[in-house]
Phi, psi and omega in degrees: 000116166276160188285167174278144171272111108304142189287165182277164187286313177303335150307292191288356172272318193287332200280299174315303182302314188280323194296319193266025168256346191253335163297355197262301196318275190336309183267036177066004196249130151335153175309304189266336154309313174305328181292304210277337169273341159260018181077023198230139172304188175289267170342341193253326195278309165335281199311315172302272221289005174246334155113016169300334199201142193289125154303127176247187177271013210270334182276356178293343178240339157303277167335317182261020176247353178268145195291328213248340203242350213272324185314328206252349167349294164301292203299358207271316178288337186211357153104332205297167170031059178285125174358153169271032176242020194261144131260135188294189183293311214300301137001315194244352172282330186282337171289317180253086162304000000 
């Protein structure tokens, strides 16, 4: 039987890090609105999306414990199923022809 390929942890921490920078875009919010709506400094939401500092589980569960954010949890951990507020490529190709 062969073993399973797992992704490396610095991929899925990379992966993660773009998906919750592209959920802040998406819902129109500053670094710092965003920060102050999960409870996390600025700086601290900075350090995750730039790859200064590891997503761990502890904001994985601030999110899926937040009433307006819980939704997006999963895709934030697995890419699966992304929000219908995401735009696909396709999407940003059909605005800038």
């Amino acid at each position: 039987m062969q073993p399973i390929s797992l992704p490396s942890m610095g991929h899925l921490n990379h992966e993660a890090r773009r998906r919750l920078r592209k959920l802040r875009e998406a819902l129109g919010l500053s670094r710092p609105k965003f920060a102050e709506k999960l409870g996390i400094p600025p700086t601290t939401l900075k350090n995750y999306e730039l790859g200064y500092r590891e997503i761990g589980g502890g904001l994985l569960l601030l999110i899926s414990a937040h009433g307006e954010l819980n939704e997006f949890s999963t895709w934030l951990m697995t890419g699966i199923n992304p929000p219908q507020l995401m735009l696909t490529a396709d999407d940003v190709s059909k605005l800038n022809p």
